[in-house]
VEXDREN-2710 file (C-alpha; in Angstrom, 1 decimal):
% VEXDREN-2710
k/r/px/py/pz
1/UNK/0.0/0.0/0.0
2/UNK/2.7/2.2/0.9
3/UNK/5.0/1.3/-2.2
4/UNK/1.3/2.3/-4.6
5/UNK/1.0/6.1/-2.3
6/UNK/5.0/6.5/-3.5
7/UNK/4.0/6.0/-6.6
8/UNK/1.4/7.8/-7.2
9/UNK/3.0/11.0/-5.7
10/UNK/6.3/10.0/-8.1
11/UNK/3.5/10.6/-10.9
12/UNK/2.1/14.0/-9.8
13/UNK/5.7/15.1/-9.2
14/UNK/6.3/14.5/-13.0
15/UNK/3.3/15.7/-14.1
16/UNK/3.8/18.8/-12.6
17/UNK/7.6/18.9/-14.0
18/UNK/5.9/18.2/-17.8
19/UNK/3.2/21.1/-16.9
20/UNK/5.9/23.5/-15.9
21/UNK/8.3/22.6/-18.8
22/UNK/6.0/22.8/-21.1
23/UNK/5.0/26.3/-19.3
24/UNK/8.7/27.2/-19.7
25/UNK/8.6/26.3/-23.8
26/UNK/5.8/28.0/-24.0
27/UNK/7.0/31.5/-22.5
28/UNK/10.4/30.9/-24.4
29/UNK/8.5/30.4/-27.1
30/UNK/6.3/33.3/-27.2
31/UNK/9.4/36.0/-25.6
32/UNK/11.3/34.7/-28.7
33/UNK/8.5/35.6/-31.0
34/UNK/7.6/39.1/-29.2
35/UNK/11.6/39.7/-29.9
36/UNK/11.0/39.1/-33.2
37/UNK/8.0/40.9/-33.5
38/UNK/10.0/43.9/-31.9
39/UNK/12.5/43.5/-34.1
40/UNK/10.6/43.6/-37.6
41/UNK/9.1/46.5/-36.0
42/UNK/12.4/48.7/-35.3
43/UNK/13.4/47.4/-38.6
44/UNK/10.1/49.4/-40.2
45/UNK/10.3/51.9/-38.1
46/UNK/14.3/52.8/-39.1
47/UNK/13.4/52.3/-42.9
48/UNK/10.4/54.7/-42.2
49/UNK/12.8/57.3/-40.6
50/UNK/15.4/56.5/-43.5
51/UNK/12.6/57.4/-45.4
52/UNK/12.1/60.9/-44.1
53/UNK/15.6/61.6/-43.5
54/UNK/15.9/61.1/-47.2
55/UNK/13.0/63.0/-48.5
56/UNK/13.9/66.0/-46.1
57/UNK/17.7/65.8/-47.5
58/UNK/16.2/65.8/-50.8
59/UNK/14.0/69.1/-50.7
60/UNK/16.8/71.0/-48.9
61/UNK/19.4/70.0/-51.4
62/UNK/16.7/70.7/-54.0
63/UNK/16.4/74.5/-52.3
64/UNK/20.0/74.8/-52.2
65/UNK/20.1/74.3/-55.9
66/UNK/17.1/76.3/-56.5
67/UNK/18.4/79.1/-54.2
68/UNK/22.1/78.5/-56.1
69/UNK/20.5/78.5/-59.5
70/UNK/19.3/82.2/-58.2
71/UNK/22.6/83.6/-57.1
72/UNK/23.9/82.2/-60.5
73/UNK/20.9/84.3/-62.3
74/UNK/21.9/87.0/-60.7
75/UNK/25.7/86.9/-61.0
76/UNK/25.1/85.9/-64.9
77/UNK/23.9/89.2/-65.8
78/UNK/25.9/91.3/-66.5
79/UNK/27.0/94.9/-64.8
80/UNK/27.2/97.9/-67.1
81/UNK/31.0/98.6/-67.5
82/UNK/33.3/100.8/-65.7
83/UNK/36.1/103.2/-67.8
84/UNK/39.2/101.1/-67.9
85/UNK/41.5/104.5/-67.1
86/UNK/40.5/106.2/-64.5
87/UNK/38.1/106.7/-61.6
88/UNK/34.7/105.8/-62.3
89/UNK/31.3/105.6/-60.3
90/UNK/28.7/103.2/-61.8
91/UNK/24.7/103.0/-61.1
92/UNK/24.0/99.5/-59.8
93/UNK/20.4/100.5/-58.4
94/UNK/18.4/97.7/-60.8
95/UNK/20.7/94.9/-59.8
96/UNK/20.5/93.6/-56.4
97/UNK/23.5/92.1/-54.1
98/UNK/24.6/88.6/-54.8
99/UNK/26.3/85.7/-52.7
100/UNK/25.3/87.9/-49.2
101/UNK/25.4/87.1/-45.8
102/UNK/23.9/89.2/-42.6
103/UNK/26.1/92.1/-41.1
104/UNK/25.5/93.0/-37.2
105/UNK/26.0/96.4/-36.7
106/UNK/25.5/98.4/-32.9
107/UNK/24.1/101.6/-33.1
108/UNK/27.4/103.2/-31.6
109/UNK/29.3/101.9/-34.6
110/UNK/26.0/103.5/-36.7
111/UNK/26.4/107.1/-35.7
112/UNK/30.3/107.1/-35.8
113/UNK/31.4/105.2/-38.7
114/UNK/31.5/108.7/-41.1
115/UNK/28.2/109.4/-42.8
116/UNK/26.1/110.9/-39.7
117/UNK/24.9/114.5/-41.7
118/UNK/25.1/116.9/-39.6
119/UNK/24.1/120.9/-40.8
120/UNK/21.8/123.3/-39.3
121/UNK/18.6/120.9/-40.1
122/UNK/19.8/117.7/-39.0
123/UNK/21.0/117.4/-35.5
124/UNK/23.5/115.5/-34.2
125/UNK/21.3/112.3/-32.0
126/UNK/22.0/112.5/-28.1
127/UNK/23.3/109.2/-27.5
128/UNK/26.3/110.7/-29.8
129/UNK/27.8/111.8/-26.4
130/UNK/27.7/108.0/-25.3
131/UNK/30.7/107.5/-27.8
132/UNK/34.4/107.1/-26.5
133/UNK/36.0/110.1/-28.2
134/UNK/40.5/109.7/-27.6
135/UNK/42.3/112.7/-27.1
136/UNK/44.9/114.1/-29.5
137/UNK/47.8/115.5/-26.9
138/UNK/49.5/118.5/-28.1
139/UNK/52.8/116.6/-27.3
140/UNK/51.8/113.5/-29.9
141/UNK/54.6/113.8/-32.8
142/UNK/52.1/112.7/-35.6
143/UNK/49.4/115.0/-35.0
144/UNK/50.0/118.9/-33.5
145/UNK/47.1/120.2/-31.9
146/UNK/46.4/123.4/-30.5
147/UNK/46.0/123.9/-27.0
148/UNK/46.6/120.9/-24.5
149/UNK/44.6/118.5/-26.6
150/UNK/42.1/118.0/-29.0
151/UNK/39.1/115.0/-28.8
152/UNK/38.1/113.2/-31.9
153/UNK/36.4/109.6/-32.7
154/UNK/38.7/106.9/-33.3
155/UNK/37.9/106.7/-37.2
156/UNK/38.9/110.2/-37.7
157/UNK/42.0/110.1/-35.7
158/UNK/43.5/107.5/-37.3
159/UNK/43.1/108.8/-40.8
160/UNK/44.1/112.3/-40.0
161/UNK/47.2/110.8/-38.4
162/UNK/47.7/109.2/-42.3
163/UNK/46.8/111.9/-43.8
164/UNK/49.5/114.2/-42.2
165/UNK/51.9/111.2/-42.4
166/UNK/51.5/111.4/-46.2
167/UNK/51.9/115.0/-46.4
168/UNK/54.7/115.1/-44.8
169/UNK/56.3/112.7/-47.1
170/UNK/55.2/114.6/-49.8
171/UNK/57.5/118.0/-48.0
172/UNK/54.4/119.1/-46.6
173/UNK/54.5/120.1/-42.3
174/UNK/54.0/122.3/-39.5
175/UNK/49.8/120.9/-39.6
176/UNK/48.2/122.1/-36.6
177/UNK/44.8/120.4/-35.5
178/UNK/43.1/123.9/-33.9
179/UNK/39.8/122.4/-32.9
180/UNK/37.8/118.8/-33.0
181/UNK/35.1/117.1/-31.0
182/UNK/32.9/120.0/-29.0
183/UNK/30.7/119.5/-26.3
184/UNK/26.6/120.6/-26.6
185/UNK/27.9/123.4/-23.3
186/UNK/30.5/124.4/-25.3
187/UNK/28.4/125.2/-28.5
188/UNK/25.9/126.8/-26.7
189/UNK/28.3/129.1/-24.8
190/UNK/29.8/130.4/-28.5
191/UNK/26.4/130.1/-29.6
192/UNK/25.0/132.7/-26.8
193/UNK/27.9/134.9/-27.1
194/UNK/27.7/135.5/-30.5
195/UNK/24.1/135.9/-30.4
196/UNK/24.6/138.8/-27.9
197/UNK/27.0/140.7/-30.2
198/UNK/24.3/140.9/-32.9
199/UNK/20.8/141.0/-30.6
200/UNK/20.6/145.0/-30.5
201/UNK/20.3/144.7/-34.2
202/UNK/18.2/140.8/-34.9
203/UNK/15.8/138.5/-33.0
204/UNK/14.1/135.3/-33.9
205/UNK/15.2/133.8/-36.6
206/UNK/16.7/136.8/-38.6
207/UNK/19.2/136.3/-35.3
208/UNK/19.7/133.1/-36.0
209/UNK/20.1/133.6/-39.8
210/UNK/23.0/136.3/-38.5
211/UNK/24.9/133.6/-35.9
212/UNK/25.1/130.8/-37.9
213/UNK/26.1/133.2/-40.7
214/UNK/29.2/134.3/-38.6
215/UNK/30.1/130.6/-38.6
216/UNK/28.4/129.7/-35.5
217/UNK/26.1/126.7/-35.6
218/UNK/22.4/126.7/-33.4
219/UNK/23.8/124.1/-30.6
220/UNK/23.1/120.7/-31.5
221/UNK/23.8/121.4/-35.4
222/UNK/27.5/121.6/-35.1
223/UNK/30.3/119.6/-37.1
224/UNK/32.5/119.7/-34.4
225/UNK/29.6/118.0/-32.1
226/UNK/29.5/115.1/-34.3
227/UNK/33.5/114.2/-33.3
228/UNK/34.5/113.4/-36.6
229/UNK/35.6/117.6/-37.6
230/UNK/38.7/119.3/-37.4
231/UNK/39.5/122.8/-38.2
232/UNK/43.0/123.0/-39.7
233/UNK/45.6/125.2/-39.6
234/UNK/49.5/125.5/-39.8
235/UNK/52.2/126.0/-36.6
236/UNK/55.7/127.0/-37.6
237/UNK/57.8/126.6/-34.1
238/UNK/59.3/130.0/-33.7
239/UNK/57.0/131.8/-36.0
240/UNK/53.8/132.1/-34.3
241/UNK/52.4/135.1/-36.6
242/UNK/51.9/134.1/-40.1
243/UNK/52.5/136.1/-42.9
244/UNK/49.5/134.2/-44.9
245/UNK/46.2/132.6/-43.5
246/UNK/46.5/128.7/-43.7
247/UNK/44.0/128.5/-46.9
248/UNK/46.3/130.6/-49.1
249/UNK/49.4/127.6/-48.0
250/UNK/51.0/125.0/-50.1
251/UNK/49.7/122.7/-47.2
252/UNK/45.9/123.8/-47.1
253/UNK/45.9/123.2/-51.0
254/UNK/47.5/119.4/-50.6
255/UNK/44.5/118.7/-47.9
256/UNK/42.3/119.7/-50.8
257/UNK/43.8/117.7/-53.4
258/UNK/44.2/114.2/-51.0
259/UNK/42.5/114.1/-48.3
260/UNK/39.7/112.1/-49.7
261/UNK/42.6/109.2/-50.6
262/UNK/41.9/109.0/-46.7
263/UNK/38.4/109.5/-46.1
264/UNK/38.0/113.3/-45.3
265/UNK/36.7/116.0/-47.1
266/UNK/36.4/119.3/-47.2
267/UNK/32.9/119.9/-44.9
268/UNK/32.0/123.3/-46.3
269/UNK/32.8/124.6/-50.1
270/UNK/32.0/128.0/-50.6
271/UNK/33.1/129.9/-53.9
272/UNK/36.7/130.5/-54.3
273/UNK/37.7/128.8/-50.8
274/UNK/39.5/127.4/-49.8
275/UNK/41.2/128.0/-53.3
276/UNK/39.7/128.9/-57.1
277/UNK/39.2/125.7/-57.8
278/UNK/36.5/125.2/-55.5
279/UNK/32.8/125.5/-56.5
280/UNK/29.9/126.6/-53.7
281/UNK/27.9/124.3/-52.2
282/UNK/26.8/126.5/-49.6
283/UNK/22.9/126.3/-51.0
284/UNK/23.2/122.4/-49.9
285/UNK/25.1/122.8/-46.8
286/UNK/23.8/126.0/-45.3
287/UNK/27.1/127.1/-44.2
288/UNK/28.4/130.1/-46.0
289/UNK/31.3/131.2/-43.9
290/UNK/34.8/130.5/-44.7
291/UNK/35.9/127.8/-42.3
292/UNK/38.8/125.3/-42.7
293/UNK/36.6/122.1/-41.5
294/UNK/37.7/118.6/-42.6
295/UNK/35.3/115.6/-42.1
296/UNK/35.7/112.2/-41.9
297/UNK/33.2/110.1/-44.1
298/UNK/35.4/106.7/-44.7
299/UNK/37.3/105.8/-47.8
300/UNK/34.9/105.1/-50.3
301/UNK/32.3/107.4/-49.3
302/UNK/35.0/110.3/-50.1
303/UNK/36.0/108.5/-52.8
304/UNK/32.6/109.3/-54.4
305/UNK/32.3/112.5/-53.6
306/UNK/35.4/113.5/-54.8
307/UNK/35.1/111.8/-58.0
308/UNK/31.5/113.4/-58.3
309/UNK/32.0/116.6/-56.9
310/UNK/29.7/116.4/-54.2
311/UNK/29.5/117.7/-50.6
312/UNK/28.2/115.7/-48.2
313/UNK/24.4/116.7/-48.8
314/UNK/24.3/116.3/-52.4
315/UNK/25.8/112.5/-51.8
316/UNK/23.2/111.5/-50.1
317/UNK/21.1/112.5/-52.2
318/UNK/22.4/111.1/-54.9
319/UNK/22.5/107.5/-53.2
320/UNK/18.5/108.5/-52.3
321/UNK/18.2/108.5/-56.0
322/UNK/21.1/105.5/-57.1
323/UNK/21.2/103.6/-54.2
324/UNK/23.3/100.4/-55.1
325/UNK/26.4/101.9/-56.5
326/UNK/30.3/100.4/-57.7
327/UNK/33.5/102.5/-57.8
328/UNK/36.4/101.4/-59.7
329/UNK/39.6/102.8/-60.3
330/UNK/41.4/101.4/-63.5
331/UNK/38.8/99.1/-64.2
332/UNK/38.7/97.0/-61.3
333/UNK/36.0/97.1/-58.0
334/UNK/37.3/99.2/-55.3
335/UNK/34.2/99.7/-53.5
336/UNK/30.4/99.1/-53.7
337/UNK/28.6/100.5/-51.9
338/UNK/24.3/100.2/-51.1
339/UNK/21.9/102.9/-48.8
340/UNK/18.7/101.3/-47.7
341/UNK/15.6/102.8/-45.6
342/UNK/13.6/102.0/-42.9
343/UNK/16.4/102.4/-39.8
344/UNK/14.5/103.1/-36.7
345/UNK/17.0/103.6/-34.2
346/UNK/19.0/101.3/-32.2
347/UNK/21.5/98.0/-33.8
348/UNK/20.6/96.6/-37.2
349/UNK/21.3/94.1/-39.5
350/UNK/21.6/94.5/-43.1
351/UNK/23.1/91.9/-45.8
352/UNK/26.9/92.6/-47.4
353/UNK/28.6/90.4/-50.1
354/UNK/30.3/87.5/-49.1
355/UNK/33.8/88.5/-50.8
356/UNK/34.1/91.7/-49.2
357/UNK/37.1/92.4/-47.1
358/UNK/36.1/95.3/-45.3
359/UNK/32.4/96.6/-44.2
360/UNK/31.6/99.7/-42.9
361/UNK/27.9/100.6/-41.9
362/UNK/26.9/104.2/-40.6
363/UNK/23.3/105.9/-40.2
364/UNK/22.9/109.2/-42.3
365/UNK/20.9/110.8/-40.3
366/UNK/18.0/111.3/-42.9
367/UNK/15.3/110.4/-40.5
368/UNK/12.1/111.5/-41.4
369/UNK/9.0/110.7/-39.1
370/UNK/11.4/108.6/-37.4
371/UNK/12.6/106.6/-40.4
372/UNK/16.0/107.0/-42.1
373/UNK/18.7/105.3/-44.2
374/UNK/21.9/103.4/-43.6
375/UNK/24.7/103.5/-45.9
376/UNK/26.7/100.8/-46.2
377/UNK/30.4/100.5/-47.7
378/UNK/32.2/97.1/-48.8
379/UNK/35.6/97.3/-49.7
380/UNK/37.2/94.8/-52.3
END
């Protein structure tokens, strides 16, 4: 009896082993087919992603193309041709940029790049006074100033220092800087004094009409607020009294010729001055006195409005009217340069060519109900 219960619980014992090995198949069985099924999924889903990865590569290489095809368009036509001799300026305004990329530009570097206009109706902007302006010591051997020192932005400083360098290679010395960068209190101090010497006779704006036509500018409407003018003038060590005023010098008439070879011009024409050669502009720049102001404007911009003839105001109109413009010199680029509208203040962004090796970006001042232009200079 006892040998028949063994038994019997031998056979349960190995029934349940079978039922639980079986159990184990089963479950190897079915995690090796979930794998499986796990697998063929990944596998659809990567060939699905491949898919899109592909299609996406495809329509961006197809707008790359499209976009190249474009710039190609653009490059292929063809640009109206310069003189081969020569200076020349060429009207680019019905051909846009090609091959661009974006430009930064801070609103400081805006207002003291060169081409901030500043005459008795545009003032110079507040903020101007925000700028670092570096001081000229009268004891600097490259540049003589009068007085203990004269202030100017660095743009300015650094070509007049050229400029002079130049002249004096050419046998020309003995520059003296006599005035630059003028505070608002300081313009309005000359301003008021002048104003008192004439206010028995004027008032209102036939005063006004009388200052600024002494050579006094209505504070705010100054040159020498906008830190990039310099009166000039000529020191001889031992021979403080000159014979002849600086204009009627060897020295005044090389500043006429080359200054503009390094981006300043002559701020004021008036008929005759500084010598006969000089035509008046004082009906554009409202400035009718005989004052020895240069301005910095930056290399191409001068380069233009020497070749041209232009003061400052008539330039900017002329870039209102042309403005995508080329300037070559013997046939080949030297500059192009592009003025667009809608600057509201503040940094900005505009687009420059790709193969230019220097870019210069300055506000011009030319805001009307709060909008106004930015000219911008690439240099090849």
């Amino acid at each position: 009896m006892a040998k028949k219960r063994t038994s019997d619980a031998y056979r349960k014992l190995t029934g349940i082993l079978i039922i639980l090995f079986v159990l184990t198949a089963l479950c190897g069985a079915g995690y090796i087919l979930l794998d499986q099924s796990i697998q063929v999924q990944q596998a659809e889903n990567d060939a699905r992603a491949q898919t899109e990865n592909e299609l996406l590569e495809a329509q961006y290489q197809q707008a790359k193309q499209e976009e190249q095809a474009k710039e190609a368009e653009g490059s292929a036509v063809q640009w109206p041709e310069p003189k081969q001799q020569g200076w020349d300026v060429v009207d680019l305004s019905n051909f846009p940029l090609t091959n661009t990329r974006a430009y930064d530009a801070t609103r400081m570097e805006l207002i003291t790049s060169g081409m901030l206009l500043v005459n008795r109706w545009h003032a110079v902007p507040d903020d101007l006074a925000q700028a670092e302006f570096l001081v000229v010591h009268a004891t600097d051997k490259r540049i003589a100033t009068a007085g203990n020192s004269v202030k100017l932005l660095s743009p300015a400083i650094t070509a007049l220092g050229d400029m002079i360098a130049e002249a004096k290679n050419a046998g020309l010395e003995h520059y003296n800087v006599e005035e630059g960068y003028r505070l608002r209190e300081v313009q309005q101090d000359k301003y008021d004094k002048r104003a008192q010497e004439y206010a028995n006779r004027y008032s209102g704006d036939a005063l006004t009409d009388k200052v600024v036509a002494s050579g006094i500018s209505v504070p705010g409407t100054s040159e020498y607020e906008s830190g990039l003018s310099f009166c000039m003038g000529r020191y001889a060590k031992g021979d403080p009294i000159m014979d002849k005023k600086f204009h009627e010098l060897p020295q005044s008439d090389w500043l006429l010729e080359h200054s503009w070879e390094y981006g300043i011009i002559f701020r004021f024409p008036v008929q005759g001055y500084p010598n006969a050669t000089v035509t008046d502009k004082s009906y554009k720049t409202g400035q009718n006195s005989k004052l020895s102001i240069y301005r910095y404007v930056g290399k191409a911009n001068a380069a233009v409005m020497h070749i041209l003839d232009f003061c400052m105001e008539e330039y900017i109109e002329y870039l209102i009217q042309h403005p995508h413009i080329a300037v070559y010199q013997d046939g080949q680029l030297k500059y192009e340069i592009v003025r667009t509208e809608g600057y509201y203040g503040g940094d900005a962004t505009v687009q420059v060519t790709r193969s230019a090796q220097e870019v210069s970006v300055s506000t011009d001042n030319m805001e009307n109900n709060g909008m106004g232009g930015l000219i911008i200079t690439m240099a090849y």
